[in-house]
C-alpha positions as CSV (number, residue, x, y, z in Angstrom):
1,X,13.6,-53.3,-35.9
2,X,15.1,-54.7,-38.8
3,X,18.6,-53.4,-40.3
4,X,17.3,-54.0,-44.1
5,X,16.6,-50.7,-45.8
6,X,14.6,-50.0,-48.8
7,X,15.5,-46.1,-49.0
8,X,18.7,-44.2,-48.3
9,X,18.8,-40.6,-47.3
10,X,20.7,-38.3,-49.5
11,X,21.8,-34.7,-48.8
12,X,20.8,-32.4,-51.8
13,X,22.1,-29.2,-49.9
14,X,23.1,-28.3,-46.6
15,X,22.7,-24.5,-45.5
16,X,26.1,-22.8,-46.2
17,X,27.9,-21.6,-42.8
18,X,28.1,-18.0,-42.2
19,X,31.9,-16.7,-42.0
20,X,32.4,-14.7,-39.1
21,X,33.9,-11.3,-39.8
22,X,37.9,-11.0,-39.8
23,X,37.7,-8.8,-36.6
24,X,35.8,-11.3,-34.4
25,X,38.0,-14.5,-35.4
26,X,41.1,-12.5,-34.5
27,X,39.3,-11.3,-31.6
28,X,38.7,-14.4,-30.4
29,X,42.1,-15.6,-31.2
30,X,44.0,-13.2,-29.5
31,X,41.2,-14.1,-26.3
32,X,41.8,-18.0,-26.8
33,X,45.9,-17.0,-26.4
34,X,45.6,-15.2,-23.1
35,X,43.1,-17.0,-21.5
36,X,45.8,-20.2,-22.7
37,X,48.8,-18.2,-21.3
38,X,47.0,-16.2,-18.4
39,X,43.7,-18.2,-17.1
40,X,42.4,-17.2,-14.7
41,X,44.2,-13.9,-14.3
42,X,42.9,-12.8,-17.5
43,X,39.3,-13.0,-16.9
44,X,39.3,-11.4,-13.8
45,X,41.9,-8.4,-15.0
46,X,39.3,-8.1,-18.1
47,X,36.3,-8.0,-15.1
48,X,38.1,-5.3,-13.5
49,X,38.8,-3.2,-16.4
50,X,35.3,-3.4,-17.6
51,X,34.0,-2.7,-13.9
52,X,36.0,0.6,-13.8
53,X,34.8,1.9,-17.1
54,X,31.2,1.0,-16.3
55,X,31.0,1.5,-11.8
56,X,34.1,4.0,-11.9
57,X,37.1,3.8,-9.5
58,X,37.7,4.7,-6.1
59,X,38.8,8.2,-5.8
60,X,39.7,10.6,-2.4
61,X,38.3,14.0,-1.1
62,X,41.6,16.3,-1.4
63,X,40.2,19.3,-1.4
64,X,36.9,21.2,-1.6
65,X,36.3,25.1,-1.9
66,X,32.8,26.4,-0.9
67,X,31.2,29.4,-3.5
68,X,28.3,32.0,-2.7
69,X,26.7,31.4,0.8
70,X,29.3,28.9,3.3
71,X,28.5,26.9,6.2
72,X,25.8,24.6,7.5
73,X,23.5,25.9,5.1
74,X,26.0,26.0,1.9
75,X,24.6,26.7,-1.9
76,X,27.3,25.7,-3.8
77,X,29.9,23.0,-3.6
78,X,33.4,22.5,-5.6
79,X,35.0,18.7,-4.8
80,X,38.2,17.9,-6.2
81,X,39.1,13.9,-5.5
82,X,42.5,11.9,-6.7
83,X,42.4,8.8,-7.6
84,X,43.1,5.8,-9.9
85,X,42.1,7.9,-13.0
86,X,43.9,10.8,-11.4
87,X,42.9,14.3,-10.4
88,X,38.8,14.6,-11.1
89,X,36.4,18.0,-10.0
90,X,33.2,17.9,-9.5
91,X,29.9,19.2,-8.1
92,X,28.4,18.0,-4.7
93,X,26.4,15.7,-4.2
94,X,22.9,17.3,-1.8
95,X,25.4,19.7,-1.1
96,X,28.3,17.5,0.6
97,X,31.5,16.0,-0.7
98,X,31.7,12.4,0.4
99,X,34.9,11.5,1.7
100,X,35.5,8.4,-1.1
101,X,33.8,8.2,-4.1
102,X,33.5,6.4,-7.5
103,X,34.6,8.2,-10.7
């Protein structure tokens, strides 16, 4: 190959670059600065946090109160659990109230 040109290459126009909105540049600002001050910490706090809202968090069986027909052969159930989230009631589950459950 030879280095002697008989053309050069000329740039008429270029396609413009999109801005990104305000919120998503300060947004990933304010993400570059923990993730510079808190590493690893961050990602995995942020994990966690997005886990609880999406799986739930562990929660306890404090207390349960049986309505209509009780026993073995129980109709109706009322479970009452405290937890990370705090106090949460709610309805059996095949007609038992499991010990530890996510909410």
């Amino acid at each position: 190959m030879s280095d002697d040109r008989d053309y050069d290459v000329k740039v008429e126009s270029a396609k413009g670059e999109q801005q990104k909105p305000d919120w998503e540049r300060q947004a990933e600002t304010v993400a570059d600065w923990l993730d510079a001050r808190l590493g690893i910490r961050f990602w995995t706090l942020t994990g966690l946090v997005i886990a609880s809202f999406v799986v739930g968090t562990p929660h306890m069986l404090i207390q349960y109160q049986c309505y209509g027909r009780c026993g073995q052969n129980a109709s109706a159930f009322n479970c009452q659990y405290l937890g990370v989230r705090g106090w949460k009631v709610t309805d059996s589950e095949q007609g038992k109230c499991p010990r530890l459950r996510l909410l």
